[in-house]
C-alpha positions in Angstrom: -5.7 -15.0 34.1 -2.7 -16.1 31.5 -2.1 -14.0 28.6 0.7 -13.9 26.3 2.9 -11.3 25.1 5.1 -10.8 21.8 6.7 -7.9 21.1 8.0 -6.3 18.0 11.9 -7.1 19.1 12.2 -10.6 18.9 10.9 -14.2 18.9 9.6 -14.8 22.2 6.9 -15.4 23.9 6.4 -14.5 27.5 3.6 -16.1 29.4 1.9 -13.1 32.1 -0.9 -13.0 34.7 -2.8 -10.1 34.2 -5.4 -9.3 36.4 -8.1 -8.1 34.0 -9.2 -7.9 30.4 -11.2 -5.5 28.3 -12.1 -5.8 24.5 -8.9 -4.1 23.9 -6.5 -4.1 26.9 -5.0 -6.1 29.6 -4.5 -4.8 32.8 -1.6 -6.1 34.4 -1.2 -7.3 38.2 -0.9 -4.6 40.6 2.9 -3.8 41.7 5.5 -0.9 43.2 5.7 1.2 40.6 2.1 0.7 39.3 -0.3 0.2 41.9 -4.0 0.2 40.2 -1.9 -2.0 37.8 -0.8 -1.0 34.3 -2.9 -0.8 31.3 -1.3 -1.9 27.9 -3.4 -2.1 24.1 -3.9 -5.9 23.4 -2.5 -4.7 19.9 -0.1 -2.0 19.2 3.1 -1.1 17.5 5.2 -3.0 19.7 3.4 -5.6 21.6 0.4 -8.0 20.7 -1.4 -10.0 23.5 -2.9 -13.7 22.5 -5.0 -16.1 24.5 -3.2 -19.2 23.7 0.8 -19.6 23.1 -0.5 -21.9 20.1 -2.0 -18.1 18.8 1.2 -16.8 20.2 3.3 -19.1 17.8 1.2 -19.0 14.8 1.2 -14.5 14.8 5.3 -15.4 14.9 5.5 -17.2 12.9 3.2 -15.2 10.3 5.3 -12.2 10.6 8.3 -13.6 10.2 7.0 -15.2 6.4 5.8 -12.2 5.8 9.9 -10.2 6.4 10.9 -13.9 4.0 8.3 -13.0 1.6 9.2 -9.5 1.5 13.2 -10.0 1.2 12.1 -12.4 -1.5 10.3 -9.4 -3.8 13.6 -7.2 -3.1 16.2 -9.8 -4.2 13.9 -10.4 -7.4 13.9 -6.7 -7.8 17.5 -6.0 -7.0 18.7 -8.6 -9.4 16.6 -7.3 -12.4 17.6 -3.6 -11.7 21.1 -5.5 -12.1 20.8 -6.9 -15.3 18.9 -3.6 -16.2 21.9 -1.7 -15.3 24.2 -4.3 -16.4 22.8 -3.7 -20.2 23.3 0.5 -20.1 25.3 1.6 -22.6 27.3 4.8 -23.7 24.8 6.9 -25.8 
């Protein structure tokens, strides 16, 4: 079965085989160091599993208008605190 993988570092997606799926975790194939296979949270902190790379894009994608729209309502901020401080006078 192909899942795929974002992570919380960057823009990629990485297509994996997993062996198995619950409701809320994959369990990934069986190797060395992990030999029943290693179970990881289909959502967490760091990593979010999808069922499509088209779902793969669009969470990406989402996040990353989210950081615009956020640095957005700083700079707006920022630049009124300016002209706030900017008008202070001497009392």
């Amino acid at each position: 079965m192909i899942k795929y993988r974002t992570t919380k570092y960057d823009n990629e997606i990485k297509k994996i085989e997993i062996e198995r799926e619950t409701e809320k975790q994959v369990v990934l194939r069986p190797d060395t160091w992990n030999p029943k296979g290693r179970r990881e949270n289909k959502i967490s902190e760091y990593d979010n599993w999808h069922d499509t790379f088209e779902e793969a894009r669009e969470f990406l994608l989402q996040r990353e208008y989210r950081k615009r729209d956020d640095a957005l309502r700083d700079q707006a901020k920022a630049e009124k605190n300016i002209v706030n401080i900017n008008g202070l006078k001497e009392e």
